[in-house]
Structure formats: structure tokens, C-alpha cells
C-alpha positions in Angstrom: 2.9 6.5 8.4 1.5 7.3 4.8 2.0 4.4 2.4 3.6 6.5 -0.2 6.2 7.9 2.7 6.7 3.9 3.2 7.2 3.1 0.0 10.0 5.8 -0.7 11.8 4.8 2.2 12.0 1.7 0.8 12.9 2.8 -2.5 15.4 4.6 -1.3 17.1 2.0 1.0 17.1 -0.6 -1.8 19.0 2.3 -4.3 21.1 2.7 -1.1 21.6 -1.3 -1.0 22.0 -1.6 -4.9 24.4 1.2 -5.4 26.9 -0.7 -2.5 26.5 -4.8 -3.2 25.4 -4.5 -7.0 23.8 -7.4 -8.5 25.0 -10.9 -8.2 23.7 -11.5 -4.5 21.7 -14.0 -2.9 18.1 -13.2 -2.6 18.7 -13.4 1.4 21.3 -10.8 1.4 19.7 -8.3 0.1 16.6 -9.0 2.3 18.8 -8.8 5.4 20.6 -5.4 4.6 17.2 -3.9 3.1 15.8 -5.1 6.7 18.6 -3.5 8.7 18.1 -0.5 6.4 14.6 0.2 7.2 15.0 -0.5 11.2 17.7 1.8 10.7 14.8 4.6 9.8 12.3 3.4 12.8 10.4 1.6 10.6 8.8 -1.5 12.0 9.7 -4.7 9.7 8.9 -8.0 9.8 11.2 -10.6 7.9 10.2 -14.2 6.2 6.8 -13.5 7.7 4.4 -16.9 7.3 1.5 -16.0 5.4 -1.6 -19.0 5.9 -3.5 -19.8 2.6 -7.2 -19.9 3.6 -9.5 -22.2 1.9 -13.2 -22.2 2.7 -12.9 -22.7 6.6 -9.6 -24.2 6.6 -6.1 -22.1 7.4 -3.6 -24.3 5.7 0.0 -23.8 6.6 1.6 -23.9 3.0 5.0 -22.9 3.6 4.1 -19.5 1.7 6.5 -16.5 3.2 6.2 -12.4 2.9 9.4 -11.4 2.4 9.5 -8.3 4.0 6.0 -6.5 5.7 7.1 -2.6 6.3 5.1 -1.0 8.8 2.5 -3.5 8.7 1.2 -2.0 5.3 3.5 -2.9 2.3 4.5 -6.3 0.9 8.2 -5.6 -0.4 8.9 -9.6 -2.9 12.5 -9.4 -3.5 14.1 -11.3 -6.6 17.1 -11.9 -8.0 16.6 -13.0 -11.2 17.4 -12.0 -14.6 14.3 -10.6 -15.5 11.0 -10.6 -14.2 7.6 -11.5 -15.1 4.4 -12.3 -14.8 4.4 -14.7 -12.4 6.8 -12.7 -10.2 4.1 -9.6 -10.4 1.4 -12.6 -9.6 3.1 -13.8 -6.7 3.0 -10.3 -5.1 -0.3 -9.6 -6.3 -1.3 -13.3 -4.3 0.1 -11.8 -1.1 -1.7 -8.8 -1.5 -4.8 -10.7 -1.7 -4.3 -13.3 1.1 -3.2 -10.6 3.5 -5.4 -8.3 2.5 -2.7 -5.7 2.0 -3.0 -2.8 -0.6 0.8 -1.9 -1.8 3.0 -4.3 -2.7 6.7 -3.9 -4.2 8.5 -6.3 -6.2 11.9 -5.2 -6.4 15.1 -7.7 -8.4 18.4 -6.4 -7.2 19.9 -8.7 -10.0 19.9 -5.6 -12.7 22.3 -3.5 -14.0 20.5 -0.5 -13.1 17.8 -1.0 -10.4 14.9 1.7 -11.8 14.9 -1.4 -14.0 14.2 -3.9 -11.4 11.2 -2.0 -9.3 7.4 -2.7 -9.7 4.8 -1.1 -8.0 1.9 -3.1 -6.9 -1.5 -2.2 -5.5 -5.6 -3.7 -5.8 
């Protein structure tokens, strides 16, 4: 699947998600219903998925986790804070890197309106 069709359906899930729960959640909840969403579409997803930091010949198990992986193409880094920043966008932008992905979404559920709370994300 095209990683613009991927990233819509994700989109478009999470407005599904937002528009029902609101903010105020727990990070995990909206993870699990954006998961269940997406499986809903017959999309592959992996959830809390271990990601190695790799330092010269060494794999180090650093307790570093993808959120979601959609379709084995696109980091989705879910947040629920009051606002993001840069660290949030270089969190996602770390992932990218280490798992040599090129999209990445960074998405806080914790906003009033959630076209406020969406960052796209690409190297």
C-alpha cells in the first residue's frame, strides 16, 4: 500500500478515535483503539514494537518502543500532552532514523481540536 494511502487511513481513524473519547485519555488508550481501528481496515500493525539502538557493532536493548508500525512503513508516536515540541518531533525523527523508516506521524490526542495535534514526519 502507498504511504500516502497509509497515512490517511491513519488520519482518519485517529479523527474517528478523537471525535468519540476526546482528549483527557491515557496515552495507551488511544494506542489500543487507533490499533483496533486500523486492523479494522486490513491493515497490518504492530503495537509497542522494540526498537534496538545500534552503536558501532553493538545492538543495545534500550527499552526504546515504536508505538505503532502501520504496514511496516510508518512510525505513528502518540502523545498526550498539552502541547508538543521539539523533542516530541525529535523523538519521531530518532525512530525514523534507527529503523530506517521514511514517514513518521506524531499525533497528541490531548487537543481540543486534533488538526492541532498532527505532525507529519519524513527524512
Amino acid at each position: 500500500m502507498e504511504i500516502n494511502r497509509i497515512t490517511h487511513e491513519i488520519l482518519d481513524s485517529a479523527y474517528k478515535i478523537h471525535s468519540a473519547l476526546g482528549p483527557g485519555l491515557l496515552e495507551s488508550a488511544y494506542r489500543s483503539c487507533l490499533g483496533y481501528e486500523l486492523r479494522k481496515k486490513g491493515l497490518k500493525v504492530n503495537e509497542e514494537m522494540p526498537l534496538p539502538l545500534i552503536y558501532e557493532e553493538v545492538k543495545l536493548d534500550c527499552g526504546y518502543r515504536i508505538d505503532l508500525l502501520v504496514e511496516n512503513e510508518v512510525i505513528v508516536e502518540l502523545k498526550t500532552v498539552s502541547e508538543l515540541n521539539d523533542i516530541h518531533l525529535a523523538q519521531v525523527l530518532t525512530y525514523l532514523r534507527f529503523s530506517e523508516k521514511k514517514v513518521g506521524l506524531l499525533i497528541n490526542f490531548n487537543v481540543k481540536s486534533l488538526k492541532n495535534g498532527i505532525k507529519r514526519v519524513s527524512l
